[in-house]
ZAKOL-974808 format. One record per residue: x, y, z of N, C-alpha, C in turn; residue number from 1; residue in three letters. Coordinates in nm, 4 decimals. Each point is the difference from the previous one (the first is absolute). Layout:
N
<<X; Y; Z>; <X; Y; Z>; <X; Y; Z>; NUM; "ALA">
...
% end
This chain:
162
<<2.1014; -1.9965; -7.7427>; <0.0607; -0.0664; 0.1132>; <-0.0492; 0.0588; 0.1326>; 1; "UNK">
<<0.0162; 0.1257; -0.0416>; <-0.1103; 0.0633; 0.1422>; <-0.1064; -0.0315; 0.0672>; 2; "UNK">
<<-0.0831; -0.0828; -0.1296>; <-0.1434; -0.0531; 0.0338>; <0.0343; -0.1307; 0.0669>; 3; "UNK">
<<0.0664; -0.0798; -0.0448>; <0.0466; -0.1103; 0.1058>; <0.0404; 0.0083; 0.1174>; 4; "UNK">
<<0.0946; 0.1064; 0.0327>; <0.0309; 0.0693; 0.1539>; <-0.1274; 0.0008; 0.1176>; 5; "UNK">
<<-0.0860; 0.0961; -0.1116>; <-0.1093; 0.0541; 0.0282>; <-0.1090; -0.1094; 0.0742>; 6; "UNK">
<<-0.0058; -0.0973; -0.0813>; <-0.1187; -0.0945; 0.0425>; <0.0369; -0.0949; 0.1235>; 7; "UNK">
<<0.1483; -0.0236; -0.0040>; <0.0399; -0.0870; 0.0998>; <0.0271; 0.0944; 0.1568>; 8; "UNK">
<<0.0397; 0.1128; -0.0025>; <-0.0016; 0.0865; 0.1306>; <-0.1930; -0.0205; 0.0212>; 9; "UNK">
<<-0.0818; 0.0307; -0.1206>; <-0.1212; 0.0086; 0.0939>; <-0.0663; -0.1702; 0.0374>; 10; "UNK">
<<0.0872; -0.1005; -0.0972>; <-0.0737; -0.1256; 0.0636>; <0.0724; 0.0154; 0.1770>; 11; "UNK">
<<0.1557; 0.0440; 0.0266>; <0.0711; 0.0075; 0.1168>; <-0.1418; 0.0245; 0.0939>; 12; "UNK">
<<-0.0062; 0.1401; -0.0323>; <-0.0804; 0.0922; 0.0944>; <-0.1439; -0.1003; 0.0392>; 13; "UNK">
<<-0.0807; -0.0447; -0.1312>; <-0.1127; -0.1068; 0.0486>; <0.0111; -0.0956; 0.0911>; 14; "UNK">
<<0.1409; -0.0826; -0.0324>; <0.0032; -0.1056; 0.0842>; <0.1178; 0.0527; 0.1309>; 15; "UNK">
<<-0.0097; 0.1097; 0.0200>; <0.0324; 0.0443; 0.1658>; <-0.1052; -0.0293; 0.0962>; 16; "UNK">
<<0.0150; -0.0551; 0.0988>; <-0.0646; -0.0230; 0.0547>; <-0.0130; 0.1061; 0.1402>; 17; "UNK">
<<-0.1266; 0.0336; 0.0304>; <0.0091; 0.1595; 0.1236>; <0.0345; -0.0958; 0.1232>; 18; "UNK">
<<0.0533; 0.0948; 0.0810>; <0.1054; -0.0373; 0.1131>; <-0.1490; -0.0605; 0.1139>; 19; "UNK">
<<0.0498; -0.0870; 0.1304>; <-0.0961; -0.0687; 0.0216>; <-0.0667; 0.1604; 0.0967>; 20; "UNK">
<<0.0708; 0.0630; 0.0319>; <-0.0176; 0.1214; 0.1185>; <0.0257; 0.0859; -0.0622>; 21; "UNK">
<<-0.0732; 0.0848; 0.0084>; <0.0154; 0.1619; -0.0310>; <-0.0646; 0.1183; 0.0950>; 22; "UNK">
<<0.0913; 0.0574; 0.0300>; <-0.0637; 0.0743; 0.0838>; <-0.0249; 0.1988; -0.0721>; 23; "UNK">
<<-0.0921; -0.0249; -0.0089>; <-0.0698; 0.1579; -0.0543>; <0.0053; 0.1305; 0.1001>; 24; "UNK">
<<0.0090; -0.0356; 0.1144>; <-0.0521; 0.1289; 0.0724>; <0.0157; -0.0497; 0.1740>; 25; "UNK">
<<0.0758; 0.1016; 0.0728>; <-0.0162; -0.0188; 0.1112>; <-0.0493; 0.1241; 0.0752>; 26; "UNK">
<<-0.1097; -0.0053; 0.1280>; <-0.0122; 0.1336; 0.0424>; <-0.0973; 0.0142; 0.1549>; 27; "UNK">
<<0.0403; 0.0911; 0.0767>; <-0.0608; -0.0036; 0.1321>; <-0.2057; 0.0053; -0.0564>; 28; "UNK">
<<-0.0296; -0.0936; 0.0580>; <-0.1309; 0.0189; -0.0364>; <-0.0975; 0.0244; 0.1111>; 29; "UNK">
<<0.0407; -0.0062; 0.1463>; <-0.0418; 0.0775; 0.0651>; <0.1453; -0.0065; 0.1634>; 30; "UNK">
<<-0.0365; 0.1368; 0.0829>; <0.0891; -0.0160; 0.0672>; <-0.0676; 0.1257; 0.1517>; 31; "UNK">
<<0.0852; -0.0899; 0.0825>; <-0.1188; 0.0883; 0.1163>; <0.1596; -0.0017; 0.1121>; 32; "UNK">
<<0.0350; 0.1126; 0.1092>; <0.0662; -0.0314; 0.1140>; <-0.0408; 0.1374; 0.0902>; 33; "UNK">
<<-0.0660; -0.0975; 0.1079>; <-0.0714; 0.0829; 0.1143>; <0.0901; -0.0367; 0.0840>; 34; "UNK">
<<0.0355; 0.1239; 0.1021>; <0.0378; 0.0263; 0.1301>; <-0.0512; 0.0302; 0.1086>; 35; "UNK">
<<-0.1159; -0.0595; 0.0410>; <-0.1113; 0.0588; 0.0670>; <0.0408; 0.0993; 0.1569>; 36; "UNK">
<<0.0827; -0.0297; 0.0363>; <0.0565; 0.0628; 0.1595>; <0.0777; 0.0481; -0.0902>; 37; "UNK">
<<0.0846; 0.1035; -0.0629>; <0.1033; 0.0803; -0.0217>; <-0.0436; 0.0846; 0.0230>; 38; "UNK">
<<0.0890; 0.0998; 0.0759>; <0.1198; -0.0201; -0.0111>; <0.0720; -0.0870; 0.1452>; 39; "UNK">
<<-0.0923; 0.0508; 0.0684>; <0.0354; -0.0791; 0.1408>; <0.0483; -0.1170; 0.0440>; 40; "UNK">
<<-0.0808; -0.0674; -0.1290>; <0.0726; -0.2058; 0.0182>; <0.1787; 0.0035; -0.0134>; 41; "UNK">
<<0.0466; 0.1275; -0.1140>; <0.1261; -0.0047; -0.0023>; <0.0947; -0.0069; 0.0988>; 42; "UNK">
<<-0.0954; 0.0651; 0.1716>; <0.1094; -0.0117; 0.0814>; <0.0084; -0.1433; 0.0499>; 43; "UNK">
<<-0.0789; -0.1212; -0.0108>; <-0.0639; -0.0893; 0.0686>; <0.1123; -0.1036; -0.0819>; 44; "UNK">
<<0.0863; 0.0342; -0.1686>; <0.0655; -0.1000; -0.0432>; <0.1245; -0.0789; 0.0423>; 45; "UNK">
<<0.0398; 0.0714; 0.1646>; <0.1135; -0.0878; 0.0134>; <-0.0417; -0.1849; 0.0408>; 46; "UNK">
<<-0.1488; -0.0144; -0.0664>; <-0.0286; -0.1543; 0.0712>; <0.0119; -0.0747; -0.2036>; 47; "UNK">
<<0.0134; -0.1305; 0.0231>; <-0.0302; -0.0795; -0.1104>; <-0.1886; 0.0164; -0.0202>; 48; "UNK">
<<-0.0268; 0.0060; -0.1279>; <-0.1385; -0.0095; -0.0095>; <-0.0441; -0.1746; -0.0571>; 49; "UNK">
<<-0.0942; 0.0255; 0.0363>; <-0.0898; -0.1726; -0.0198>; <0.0010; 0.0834; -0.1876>; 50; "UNK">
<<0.0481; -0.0939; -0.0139>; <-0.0616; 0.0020; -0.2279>; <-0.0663; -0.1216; -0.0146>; 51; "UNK">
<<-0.0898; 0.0275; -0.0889>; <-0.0867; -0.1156; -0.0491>; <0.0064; 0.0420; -0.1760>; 52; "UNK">
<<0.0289; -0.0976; -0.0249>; <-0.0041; 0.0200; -0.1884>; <-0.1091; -0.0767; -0.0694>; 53; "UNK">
<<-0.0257; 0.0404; -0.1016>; <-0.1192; -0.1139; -0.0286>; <0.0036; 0.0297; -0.1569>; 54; "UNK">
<<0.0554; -0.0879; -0.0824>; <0.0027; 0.0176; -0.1200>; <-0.1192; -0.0913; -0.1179>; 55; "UNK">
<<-0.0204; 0.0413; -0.0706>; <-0.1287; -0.0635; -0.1270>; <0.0191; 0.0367; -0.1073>; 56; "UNK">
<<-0.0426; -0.0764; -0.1069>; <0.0098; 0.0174; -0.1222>; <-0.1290; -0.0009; -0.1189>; 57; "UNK">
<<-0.0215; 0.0321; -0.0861>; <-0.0980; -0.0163; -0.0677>; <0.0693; 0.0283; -0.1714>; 58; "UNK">
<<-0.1436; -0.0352; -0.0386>; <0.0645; 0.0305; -0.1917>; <-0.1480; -0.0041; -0.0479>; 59; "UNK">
<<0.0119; 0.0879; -0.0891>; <-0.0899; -0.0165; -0.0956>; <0.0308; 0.0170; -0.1619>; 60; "UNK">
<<-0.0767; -0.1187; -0.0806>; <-0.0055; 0.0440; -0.1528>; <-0.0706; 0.1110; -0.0532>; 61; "UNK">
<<0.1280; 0.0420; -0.0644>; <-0.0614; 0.1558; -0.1023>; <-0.0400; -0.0637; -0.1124>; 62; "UNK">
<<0.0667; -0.0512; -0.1011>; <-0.0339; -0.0312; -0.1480>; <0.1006; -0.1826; 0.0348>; 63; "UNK">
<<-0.0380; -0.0088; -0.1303>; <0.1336; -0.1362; -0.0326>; <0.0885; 0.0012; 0.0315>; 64; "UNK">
<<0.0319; -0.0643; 0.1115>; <0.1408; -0.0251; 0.0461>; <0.0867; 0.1391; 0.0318>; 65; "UNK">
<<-0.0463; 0.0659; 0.0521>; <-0.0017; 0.0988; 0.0802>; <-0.1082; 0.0474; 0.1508>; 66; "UNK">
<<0.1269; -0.0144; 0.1010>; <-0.0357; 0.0006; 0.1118>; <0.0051; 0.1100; 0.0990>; 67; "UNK">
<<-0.1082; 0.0721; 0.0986>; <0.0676; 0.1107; 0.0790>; <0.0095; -0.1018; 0.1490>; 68; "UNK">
<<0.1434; 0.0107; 0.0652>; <0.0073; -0.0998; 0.0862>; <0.0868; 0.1084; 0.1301>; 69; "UNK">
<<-0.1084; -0.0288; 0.1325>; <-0.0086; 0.0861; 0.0403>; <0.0900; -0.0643; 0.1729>; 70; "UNK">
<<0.1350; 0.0785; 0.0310>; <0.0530; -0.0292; 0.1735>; <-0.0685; 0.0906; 0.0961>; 71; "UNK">
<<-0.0900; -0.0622; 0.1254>; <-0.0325; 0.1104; 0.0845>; <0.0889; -0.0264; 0.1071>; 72; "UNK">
<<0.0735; 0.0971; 0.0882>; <0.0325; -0.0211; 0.1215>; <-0.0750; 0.0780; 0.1292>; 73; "UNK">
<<-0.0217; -0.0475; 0.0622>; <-0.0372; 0.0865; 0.1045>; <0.1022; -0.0067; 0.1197>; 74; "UNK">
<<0.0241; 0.0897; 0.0677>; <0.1205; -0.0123; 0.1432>; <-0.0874; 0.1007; 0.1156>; 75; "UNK">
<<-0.0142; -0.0941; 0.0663>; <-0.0459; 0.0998; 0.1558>; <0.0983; -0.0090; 0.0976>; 76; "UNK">
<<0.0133; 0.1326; 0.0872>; <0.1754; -0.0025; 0.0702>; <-0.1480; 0.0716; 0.1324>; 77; "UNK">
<<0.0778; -0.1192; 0.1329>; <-0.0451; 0.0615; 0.0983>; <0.0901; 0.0260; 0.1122>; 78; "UNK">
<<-0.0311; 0.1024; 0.0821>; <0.1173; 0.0251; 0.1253>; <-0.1191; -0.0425; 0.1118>; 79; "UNK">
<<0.0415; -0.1083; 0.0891>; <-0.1140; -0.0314; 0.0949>; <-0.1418; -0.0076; -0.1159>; 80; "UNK">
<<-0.0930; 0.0790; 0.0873>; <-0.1012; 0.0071; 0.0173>; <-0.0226; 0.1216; -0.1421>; 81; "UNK">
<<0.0600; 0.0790; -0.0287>; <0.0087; 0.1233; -0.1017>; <0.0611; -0.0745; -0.1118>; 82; "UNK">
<<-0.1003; 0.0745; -0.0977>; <0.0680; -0.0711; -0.1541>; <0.1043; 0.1451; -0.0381>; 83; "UNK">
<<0.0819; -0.0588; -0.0650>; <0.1375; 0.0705; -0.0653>; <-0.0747; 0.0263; -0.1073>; 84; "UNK">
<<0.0084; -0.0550; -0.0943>; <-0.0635; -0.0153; -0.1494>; <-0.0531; -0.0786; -0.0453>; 85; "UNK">
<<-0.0766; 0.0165; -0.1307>; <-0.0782; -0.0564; -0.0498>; <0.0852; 0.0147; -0.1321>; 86; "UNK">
<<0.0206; -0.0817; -0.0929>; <0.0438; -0.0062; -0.1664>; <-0.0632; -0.0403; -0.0708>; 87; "UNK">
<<-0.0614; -0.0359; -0.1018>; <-0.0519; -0.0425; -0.0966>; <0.0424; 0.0556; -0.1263>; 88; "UNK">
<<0.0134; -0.1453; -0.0826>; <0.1031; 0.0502; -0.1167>; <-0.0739; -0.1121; -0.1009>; 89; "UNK">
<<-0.0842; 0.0515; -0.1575>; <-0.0419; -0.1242; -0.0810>; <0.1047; 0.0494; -0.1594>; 90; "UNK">
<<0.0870; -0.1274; 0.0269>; <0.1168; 0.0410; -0.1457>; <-0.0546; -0.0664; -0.1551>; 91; "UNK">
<<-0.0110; 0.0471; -0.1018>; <-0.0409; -0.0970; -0.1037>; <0.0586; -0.0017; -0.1391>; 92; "UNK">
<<-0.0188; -0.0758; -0.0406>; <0.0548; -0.0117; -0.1286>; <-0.0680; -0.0978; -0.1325>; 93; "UNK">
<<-0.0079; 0.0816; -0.1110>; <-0.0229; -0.0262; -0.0773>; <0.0711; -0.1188; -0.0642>; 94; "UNK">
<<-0.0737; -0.0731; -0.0819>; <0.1469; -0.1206; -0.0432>; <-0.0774; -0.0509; -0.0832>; 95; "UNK">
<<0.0683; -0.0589; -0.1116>; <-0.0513; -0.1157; -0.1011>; <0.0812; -0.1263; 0.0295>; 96; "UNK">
<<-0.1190; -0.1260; -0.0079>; <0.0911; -0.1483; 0.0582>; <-0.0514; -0.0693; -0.1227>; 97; "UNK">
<<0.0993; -0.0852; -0.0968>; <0.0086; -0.0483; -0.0559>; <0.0394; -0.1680; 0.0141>; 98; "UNK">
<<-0.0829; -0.0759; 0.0411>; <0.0252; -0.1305; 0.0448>; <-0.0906; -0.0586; -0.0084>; 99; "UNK">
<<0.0295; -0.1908; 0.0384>; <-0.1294; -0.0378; 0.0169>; <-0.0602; -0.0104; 0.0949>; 100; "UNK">
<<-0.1341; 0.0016; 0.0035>; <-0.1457; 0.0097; 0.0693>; <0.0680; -0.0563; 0.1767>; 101; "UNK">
<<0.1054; -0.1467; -0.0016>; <0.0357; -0.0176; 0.1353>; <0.0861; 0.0281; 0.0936>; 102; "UNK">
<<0.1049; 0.1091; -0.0874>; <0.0779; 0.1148; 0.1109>; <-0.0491; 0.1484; -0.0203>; 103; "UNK">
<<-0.1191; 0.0628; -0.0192>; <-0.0543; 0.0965; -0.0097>; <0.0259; -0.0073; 0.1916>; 104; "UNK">
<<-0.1056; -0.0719; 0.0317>; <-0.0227; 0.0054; 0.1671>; <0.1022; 0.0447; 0.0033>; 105; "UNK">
<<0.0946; -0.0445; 0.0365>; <0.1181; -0.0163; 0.0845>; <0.0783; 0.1709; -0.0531>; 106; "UNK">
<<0.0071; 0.0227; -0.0963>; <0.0884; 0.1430; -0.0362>; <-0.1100; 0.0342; 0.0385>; 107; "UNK">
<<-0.1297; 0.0459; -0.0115>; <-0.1060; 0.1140; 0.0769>; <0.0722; -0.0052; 0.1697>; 108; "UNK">
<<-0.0183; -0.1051; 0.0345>; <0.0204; -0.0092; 0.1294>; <0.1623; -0.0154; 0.0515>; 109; "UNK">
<<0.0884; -0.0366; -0.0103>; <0.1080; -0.0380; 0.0273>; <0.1207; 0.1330; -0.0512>; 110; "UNK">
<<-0.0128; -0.0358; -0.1717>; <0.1341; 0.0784; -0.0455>; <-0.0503; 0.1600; -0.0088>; 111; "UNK">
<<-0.1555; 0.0564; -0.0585>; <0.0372; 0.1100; 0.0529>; <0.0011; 0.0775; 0.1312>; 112; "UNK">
<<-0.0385; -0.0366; 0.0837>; <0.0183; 0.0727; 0.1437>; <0.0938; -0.0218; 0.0703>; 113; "UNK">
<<0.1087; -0.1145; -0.0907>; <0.1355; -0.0221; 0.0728>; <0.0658; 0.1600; -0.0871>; 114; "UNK">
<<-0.0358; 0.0636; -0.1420>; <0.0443; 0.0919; -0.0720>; <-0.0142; 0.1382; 0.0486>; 115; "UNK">
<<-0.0964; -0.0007; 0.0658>; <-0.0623; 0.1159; 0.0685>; <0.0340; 0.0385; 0.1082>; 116; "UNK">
<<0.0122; -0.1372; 0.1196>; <0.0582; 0.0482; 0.1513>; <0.0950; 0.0831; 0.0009>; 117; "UNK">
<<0.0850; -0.0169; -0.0642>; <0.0959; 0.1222; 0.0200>; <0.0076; 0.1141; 0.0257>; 118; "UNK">
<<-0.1434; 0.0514; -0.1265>; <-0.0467; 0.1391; -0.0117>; <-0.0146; 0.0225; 0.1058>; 119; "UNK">
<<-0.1264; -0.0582; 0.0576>; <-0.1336; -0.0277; 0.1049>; <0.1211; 0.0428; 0.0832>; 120; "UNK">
<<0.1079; -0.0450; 0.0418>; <0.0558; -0.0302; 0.1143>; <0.0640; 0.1555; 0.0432>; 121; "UNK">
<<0.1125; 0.1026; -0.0965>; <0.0268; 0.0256; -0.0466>; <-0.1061; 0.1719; 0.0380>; 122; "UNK">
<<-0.1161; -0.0405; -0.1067>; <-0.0985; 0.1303; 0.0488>; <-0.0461; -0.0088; 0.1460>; 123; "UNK">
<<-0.0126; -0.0742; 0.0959>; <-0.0127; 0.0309; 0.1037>; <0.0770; -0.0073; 0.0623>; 124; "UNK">
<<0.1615; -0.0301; 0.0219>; <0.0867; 0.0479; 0.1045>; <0.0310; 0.1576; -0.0691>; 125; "UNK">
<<0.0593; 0.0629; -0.1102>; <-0.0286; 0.1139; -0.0471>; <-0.0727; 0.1249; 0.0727>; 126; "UNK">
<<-0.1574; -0.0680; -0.0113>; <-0.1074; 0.0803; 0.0461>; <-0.0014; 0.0334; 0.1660>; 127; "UNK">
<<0.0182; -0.1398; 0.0530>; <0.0112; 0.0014; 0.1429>; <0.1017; 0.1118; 0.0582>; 128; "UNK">
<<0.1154; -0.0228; -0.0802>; <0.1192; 0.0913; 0.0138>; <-0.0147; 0.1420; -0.0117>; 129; "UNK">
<<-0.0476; 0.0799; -0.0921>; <-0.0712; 0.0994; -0.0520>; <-0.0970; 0.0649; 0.1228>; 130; "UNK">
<<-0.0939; -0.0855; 0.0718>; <-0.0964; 0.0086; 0.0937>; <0.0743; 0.0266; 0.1273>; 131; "UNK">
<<0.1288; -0.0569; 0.0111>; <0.0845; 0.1074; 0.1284>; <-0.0301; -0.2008; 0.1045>; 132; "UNK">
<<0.0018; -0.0870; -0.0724>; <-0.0313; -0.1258; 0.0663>; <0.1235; -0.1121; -0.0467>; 133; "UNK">
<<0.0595; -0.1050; 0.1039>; <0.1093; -0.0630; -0.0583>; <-0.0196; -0.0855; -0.0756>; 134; "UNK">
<<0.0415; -0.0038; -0.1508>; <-0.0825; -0.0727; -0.1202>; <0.0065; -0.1770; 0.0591>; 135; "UNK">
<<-0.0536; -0.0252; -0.0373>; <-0.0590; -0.1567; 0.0127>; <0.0756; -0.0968; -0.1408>; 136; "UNK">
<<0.1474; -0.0821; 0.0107>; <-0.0018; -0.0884; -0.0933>; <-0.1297; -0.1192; -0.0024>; 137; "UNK">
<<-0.0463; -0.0028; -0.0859>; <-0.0928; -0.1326; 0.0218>; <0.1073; -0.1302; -0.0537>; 138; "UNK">
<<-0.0084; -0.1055; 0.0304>; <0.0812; -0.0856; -0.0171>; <-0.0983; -0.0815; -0.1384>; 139; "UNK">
<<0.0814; -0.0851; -0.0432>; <-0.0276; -0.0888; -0.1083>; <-0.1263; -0.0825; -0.0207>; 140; "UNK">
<<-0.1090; 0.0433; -0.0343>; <-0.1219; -0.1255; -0.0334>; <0.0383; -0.1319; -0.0480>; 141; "UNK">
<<-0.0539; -0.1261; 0.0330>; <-0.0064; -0.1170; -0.0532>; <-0.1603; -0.0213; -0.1040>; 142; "UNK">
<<0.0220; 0.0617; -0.0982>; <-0.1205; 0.0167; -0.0576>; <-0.0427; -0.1198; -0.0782>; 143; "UNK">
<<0.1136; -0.1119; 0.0010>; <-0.0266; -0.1310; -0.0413>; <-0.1027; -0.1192; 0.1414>; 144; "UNK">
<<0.0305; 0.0585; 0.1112>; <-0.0473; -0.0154; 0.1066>; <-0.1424; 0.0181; 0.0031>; 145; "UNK">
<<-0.0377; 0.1306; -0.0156>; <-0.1509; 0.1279; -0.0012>; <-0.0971; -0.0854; -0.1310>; 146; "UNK">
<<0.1152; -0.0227; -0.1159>; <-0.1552; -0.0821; -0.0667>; <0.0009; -0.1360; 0.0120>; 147; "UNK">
<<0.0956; -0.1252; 0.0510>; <-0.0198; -0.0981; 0.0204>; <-0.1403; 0.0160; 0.1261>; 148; "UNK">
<<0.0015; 0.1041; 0.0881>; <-0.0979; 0.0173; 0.0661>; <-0.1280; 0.0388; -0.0441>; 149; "UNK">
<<0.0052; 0.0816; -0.0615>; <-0.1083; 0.0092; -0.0742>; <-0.1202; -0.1273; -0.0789>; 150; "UNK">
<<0.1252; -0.0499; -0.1036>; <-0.0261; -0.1280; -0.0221>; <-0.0628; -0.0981; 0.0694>; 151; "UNK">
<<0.0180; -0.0175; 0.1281>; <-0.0056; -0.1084; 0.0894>; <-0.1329; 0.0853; 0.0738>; 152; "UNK">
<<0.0041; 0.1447; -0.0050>; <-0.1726; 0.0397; 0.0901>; <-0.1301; -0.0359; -0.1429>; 153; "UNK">
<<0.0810; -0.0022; -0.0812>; <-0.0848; -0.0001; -0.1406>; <-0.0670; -0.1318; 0.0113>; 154; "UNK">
<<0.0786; -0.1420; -0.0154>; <-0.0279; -0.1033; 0.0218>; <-0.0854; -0.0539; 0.1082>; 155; "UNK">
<<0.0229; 0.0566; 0.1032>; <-0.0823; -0.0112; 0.1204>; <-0.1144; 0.0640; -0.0329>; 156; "UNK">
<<-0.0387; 0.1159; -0.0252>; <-0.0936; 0.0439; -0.0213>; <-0.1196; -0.0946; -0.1313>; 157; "UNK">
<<0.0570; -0.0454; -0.1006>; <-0.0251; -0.0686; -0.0833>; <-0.0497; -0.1309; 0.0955>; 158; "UNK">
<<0.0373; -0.0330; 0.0430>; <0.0092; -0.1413; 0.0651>; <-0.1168; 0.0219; 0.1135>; 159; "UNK">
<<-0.0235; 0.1145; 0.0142>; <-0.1425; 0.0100; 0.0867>; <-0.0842; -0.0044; 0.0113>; 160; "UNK">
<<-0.0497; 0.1074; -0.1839>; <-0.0647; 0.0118; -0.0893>; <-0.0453; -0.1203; -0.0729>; 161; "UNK">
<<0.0807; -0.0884; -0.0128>; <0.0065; -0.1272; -0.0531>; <-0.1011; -0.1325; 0.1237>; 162; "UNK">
% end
């Protein structure tokens, strides 16, 4: 009777099907914060600084359906004419996507770097803080926004070429 147990837990296990997302591994893969005028700019902070953010994404395939998919942010903080800081932050993560071939795009681009901002967000107010600087919330990406754009420079570009 055991052997009957036996065969039907491993037909179970065959016909499980792997989850559509998996995420393997998350980790700073590179990270930079320059203060170029310190200590002196510190007296200069009772003004608002100009920030400029500039966020990107990338991915690449490792093996089958396994992806390294990569958030960069960059933040430049200026007082006038003098830069405050410089940040640069590239977050990544490992992941297996299990789907078909026509929402691959969209989780490379969309669902994981909506998974990640947090981190991203997170390690650089932290760091900023740490640096003796007033951390920076970054506010919410529309990353459904960033690749409909994409999309649409893609097409154009196609359409040129064409």
């Amino acid at each position: 009777m055991a052997k009957k147990e036996d065969k039907k837990t491993e037909e179970t296990n065959n016909n499980q099907q792997l989850p559509a997302l998996m995420i393997h591994s998350q980790y700073i893969k590179d990270m930079s914060l320059e203060i170029p005028l310190a200590p002196e700019i510190f007296q200069e902070m009772n003004k608002n600084p100009d920030i400029h953010v500039d966020i990107s994404m990338n991915n690449k395939s490792l093996e089958n359906n396994v992806y390294n998919v990569t958030l960069t942010a960059k933040i430049d903080a200026d007082l006038g004419e003098k830069k405050l800081f410089i940040v640069e932050l590239s977050y990544a993560a490992v992941v297996s996507i299990n789907v078909p071939a026509e929402h691959l795009e969209p989780i490379l681009y969309i669902e994981l770097p909506r998974l990640l901002f947090p981190y991203v967000r997170s390690i650089i107010s932290n760091s900023l803080s740490a640096a003796g600087l007033p951390p920076i919330m970054l506010n919410p990406i529309d990353f459904v926004s960033l690749y409909n754009a994409k999309k649409a420079q893609e097409a154009e570009q196609a359409k040129k070429s064409a």
